[in-house]
C-alpha positions in Angstrom: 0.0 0.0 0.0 2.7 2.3 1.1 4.6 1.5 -2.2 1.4 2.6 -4.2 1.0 5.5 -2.8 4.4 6.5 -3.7 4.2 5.9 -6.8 1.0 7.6 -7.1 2.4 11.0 -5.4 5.6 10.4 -7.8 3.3 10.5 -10.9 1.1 13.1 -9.8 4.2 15.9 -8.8 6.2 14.9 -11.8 2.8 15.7 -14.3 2.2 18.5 -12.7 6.4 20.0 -13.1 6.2 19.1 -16.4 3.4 20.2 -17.2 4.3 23.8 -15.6 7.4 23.4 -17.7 6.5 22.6 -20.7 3.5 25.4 -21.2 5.1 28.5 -19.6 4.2 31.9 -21.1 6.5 32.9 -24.1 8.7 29.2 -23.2 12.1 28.5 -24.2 13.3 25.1 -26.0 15.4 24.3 -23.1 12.2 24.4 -20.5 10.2 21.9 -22.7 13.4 20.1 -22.9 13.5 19.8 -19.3 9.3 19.3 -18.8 10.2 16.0 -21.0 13.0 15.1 -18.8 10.5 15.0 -15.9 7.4 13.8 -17.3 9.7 10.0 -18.8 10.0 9.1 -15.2 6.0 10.3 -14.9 5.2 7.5 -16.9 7.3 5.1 -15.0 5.3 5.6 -12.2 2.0 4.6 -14.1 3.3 1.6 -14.8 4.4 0.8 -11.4 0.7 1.4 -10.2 -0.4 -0.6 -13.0 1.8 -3.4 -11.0 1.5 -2.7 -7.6 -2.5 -2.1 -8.0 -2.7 -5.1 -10.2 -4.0 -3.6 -13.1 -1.1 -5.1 -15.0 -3.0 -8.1 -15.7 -5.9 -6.8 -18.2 -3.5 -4.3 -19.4 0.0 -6.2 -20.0 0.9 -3.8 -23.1 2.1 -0.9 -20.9 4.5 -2.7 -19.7 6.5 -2.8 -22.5 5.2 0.7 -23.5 6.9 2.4 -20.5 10.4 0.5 -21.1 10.3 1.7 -24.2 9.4 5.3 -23.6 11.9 5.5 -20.5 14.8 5.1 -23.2 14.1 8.6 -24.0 15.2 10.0 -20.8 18.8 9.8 -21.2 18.9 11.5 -25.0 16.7 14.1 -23.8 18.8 15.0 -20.8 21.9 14.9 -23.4 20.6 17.2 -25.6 19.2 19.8 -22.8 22.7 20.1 -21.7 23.9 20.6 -25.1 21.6 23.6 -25.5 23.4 25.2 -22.3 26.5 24.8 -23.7 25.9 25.5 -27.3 26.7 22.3 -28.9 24.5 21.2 -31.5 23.2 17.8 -31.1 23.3 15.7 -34.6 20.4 14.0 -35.9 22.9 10.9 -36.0 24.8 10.7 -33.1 26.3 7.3 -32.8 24.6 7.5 -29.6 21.2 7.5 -30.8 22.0 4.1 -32.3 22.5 2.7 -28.6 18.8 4.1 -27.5 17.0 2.7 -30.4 18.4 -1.0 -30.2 16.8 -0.9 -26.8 14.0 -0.1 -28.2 13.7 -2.2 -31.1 15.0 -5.2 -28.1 11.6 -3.8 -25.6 9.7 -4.6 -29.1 11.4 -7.8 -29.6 10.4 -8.6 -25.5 6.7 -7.1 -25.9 6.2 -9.6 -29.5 7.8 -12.5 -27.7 4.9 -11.7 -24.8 2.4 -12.0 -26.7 3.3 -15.3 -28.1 3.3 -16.7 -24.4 0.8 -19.3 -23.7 -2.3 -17.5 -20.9 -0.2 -19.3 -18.1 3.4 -18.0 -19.1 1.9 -14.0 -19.3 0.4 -15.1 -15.5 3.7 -16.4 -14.4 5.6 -13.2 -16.5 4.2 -10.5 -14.6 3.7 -12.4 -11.2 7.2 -11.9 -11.5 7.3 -8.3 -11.6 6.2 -8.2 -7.7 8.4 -11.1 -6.8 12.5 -12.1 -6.5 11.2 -14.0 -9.9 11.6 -10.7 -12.1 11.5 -11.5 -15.8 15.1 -11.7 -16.8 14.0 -9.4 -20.3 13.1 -6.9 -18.0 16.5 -7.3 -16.3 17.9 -6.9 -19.3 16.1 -3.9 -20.7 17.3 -2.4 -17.3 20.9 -2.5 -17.1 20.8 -2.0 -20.7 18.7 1.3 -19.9 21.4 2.0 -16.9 24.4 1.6 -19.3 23.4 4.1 -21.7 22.6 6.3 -18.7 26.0 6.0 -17.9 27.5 6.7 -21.2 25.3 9.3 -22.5 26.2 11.2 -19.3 29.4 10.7 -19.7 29.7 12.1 -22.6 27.3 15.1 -21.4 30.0 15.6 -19.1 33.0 15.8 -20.7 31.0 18.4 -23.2 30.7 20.4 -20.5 33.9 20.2 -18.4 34.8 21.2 -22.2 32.9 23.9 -22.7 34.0 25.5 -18.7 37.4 25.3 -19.8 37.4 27.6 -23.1 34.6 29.7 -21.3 37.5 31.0 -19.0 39.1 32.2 -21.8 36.0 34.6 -22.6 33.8 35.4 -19.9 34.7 36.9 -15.7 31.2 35.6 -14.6 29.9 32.0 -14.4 26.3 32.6 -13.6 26.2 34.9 -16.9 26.7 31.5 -18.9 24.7 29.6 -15.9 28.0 27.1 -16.1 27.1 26.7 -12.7 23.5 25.6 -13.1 24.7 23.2 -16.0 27.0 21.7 -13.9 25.1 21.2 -11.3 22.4 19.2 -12.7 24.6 17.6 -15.1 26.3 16.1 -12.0 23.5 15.2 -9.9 22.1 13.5 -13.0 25.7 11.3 -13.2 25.9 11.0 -9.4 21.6 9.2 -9.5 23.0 6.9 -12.1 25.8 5.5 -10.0 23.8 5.1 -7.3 21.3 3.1 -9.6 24.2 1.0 -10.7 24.6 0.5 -7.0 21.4 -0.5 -5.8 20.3 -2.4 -8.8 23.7 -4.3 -8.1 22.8 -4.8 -4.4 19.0 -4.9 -4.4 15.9 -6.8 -5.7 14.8 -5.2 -9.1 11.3 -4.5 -7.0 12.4 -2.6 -4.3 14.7 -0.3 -6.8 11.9 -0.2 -9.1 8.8 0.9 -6.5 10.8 2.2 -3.4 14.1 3.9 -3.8 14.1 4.9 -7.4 11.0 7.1 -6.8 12.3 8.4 -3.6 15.1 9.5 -5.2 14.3 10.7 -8.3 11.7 13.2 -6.5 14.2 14.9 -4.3 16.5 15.2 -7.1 14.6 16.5 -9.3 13.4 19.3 -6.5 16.4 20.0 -6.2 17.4 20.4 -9.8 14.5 22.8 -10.0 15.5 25.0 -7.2 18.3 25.7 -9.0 17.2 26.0 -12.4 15.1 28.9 -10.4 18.1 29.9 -7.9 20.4 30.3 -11.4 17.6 31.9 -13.0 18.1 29.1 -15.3 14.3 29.0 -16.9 13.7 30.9 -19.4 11.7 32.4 -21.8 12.1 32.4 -25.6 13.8 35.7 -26.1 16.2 35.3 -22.9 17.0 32.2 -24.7 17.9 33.8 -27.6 20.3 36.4 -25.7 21.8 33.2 -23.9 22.7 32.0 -27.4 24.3 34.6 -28.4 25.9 35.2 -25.4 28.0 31.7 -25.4 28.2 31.1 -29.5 31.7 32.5 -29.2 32.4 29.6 -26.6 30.6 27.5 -28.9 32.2 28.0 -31.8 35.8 27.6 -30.7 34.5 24.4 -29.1 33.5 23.3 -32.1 36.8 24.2 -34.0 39.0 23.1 -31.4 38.7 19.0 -30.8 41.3 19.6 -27.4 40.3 21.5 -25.3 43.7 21.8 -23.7 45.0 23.3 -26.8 43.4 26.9 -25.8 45.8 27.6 -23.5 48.6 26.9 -25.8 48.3 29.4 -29.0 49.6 28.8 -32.3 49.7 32.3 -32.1 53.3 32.9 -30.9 54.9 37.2 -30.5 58.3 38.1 -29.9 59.8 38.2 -26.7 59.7 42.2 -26.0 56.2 42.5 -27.6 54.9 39.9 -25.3 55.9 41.7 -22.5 55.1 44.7 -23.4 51.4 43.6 -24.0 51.2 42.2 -20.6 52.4 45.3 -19.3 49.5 47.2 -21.0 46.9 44.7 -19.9 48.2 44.8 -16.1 48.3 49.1 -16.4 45.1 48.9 -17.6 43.5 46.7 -15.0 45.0 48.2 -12.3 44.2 52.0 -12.8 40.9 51.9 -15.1 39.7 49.0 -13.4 37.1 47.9 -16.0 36.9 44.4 -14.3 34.1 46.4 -11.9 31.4 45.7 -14.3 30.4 42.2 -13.8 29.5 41.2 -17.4 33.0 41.8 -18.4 34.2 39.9 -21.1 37.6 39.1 -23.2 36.3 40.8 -26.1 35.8 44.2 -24.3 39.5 44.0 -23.0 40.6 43.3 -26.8 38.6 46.4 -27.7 39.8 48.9 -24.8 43.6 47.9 -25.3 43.1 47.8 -29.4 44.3 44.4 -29.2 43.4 41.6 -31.5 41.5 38.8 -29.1 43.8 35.6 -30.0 47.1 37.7 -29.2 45.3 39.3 -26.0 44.0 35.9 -25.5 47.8 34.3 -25.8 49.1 37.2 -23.4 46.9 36.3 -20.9 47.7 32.3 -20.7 51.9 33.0 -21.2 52.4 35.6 -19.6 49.9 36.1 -16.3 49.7 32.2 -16.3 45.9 32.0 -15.8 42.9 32.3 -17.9 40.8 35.5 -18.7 38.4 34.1 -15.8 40.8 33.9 -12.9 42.8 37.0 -14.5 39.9 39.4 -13.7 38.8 37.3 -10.7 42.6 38.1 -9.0 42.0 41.7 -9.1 38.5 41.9 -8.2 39.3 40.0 -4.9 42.4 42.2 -4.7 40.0 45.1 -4.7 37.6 43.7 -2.2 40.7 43.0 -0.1 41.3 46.6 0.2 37.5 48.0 0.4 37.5 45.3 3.4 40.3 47.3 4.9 38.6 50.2 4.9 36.5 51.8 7.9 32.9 50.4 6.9 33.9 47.6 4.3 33.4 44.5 7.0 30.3 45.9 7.8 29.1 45.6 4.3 30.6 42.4 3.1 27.9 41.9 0.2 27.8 45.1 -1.3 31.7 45.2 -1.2 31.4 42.1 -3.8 28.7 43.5 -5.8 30.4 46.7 -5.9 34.0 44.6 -7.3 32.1 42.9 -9.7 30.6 39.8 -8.8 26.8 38.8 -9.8 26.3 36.9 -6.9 26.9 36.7 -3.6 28.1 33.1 -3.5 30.3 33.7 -6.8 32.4 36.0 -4.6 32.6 34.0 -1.8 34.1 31.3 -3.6 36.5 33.3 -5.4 37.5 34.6 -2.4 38.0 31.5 -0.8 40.6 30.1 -3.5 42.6 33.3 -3.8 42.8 33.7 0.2 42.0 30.6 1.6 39.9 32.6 3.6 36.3 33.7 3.6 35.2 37.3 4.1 34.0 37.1 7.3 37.5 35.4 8.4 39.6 38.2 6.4 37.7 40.8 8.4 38.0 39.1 11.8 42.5 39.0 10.8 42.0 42.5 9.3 40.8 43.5 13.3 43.4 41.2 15.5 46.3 42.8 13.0 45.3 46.5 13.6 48.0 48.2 16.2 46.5 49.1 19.6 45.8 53.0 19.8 
């Protein structure tokens, strides 16, 4: 009873998100995207009340049905994260192949049924309540779990990818929501390990009916705090900005098969001129400060110095040893070091990182954390047990 009523709660919040999701005002691809991503599990948990409620016996097709839809969860949560990141997702991807043998093996299961003599079909989804779980469904599931595992994978590397050369580019990480894609792209990973796990350790039924809905619900809360927290839902015209705001990530990603290789330009000057460069950029950071406006970006550097971008770019990696992110990073925590110095600065640790640039509060916190290896509140408290007695 208690496994029913999970299921049913599962089914009815995941509708619900999804269908929130999918038919926002003025919606974005990425939301309807992600309203897919939830509503695959959604029908999961219909066929688990079909099971539990034993309704599977007049109705033995959806069965089959839902295995076959749930193959679509792990290509739709690869090509949402390829839409944060700019990659475009082919129509081919070897990938694709993987999800559609599954399928066409579910098909393969589901005709094989249906040859099965009245007793067999009995004994077949008795089975699915019992240690006695049809080994095709077994199958169908670590199959499913496999290409879980590889699709998000590969999701991952794209984006560990796509963090890298963003450095080179942008000073802000919630401007590109790298966090938020991150984020969910690792949780995602992180539920299909543990399903590796359990399905390893456990009875298919309990996975199937207990923990997997469990889980799966306070992920997926989670993911969408965040999506909101990161401001990460959005609608079709702050879509469009987003695009255009990471294509020229996107396209060096897609020109550039290492990413490793950005930090080490073909683009070679002469010794003096180098330095020279570097000279200009540091000059230029330290007295006109421009780093102050959060959405600073490599480009607007380039433009302010009259420098072309893959030479400023090349400056930057050889010279200062560090990418355009945790270039202009250095000196905005450099500059909050010294506003924290000041009379009122500790009392107004917040507005001291807005005011150095940083979107959000967290964003300087952390930054302020690696280039310290303290936090503000800990600077302050030094700042106070270092000042001479009067």
């Amino acid at each position: 009873m208690a496994e029913s009523v999970l299921n049913i709660f599962s089914f009815v919040n995941f509708t619900v998100l999804s269908i929130f999701l999918f038919f926002r005002k003025s919606n974005s691809i990425t939301n309807r995207v992600f309203a897919l991503i939830i509503f695959c599990p959604a029908l999961n948990f219909v066929n688990n009340i079909f099971i539990l409620q034993g309704w599977i016996y007049p109705f033995p097709h959806t069965l089959f049905f839902s295995f076959a839809t749930a193959q679509l969860y792990a290509p739709l949560v690869y090509i949402y994260v390829n839409l944060f990141i700019g990659k475009k997702t082919k129509k081919f991807n070897p990938l694709f192949a993987l999800t559609l043998f599954i399928i066409l093996l579910d098909l393969y299961f589901w005709w094989e049924f249906s040859q099965f003599s009245l007793k067999e079909k009995m004994s077949y989804l008795t089975g699915l309540t019992t240690y006695n779980y049809p080994w095709q469904m077994n199958t169908i599931n670590g199959l499913f779990v496999l290409a879980e595992f590889i699709y998000f994978t590969a999701a991952l590397i794209n984006v560990f990818r796509f963090s890298k050369i963003a450095r080179e580019f942008y000073s802000e990480e919630e401007e590109i929501k790298l966090r938020y894609i991150k984020k969910f792209i690792i949780l995602i990973f992180s539920l299909n390990f543990f399903l590796i796990v359990v399905y390893a350790a456990l009875p298919t039924p309990n996975v199937e009916y207990i923990f997997l809905p469990l889980f799966l619900n306070v992920i997926y809360l989670y993911i969408l705090y965040n999506a909101f927290k990161h401001s990460a839902l959005f609608t079709y015209k702050e879509f469009q900005l987003f695009e255009k705001k990471i294509a020229p990530v996107a396209l060096v990603g897609a020109n550039i098969a290492d990413p490793n290789k950005i930090s080490k330009s073909n683009y070679h000057l002469k010794q003096e001129l180098g330095d020279l460069l570097s000279v200009r950029v540091s000059d230029h950071l330290t007295k006109d400060k421009p780093y102050l406006n959060p959405n600073y970006h490599i480009e607007d550097l380039a433009r302010e110095l009259k420098i072309q971008k893959h030479h400023l770019s090349f400056v930057i990696n050889s010279r200062f040893k560090k990418s355009f992110f945790e270039l202009v990073n250095s000196y905005r925590i450099d500059e909050a070091k010294e506003k924290l110095k000041g009379e009122s600065g500790c009392h107004s640790v917040d507005a001291v990182g807005y005011d150095v640039g940083f979107n959000t509060k967290s964003a300087f916190y952390r930054a302020f954390k690696k280039y310290t290896n303290l936090t503000p509140a800990q600077f302050c408290k030094k700042i106070k047990s270092d000042k001479p007695l009067k």
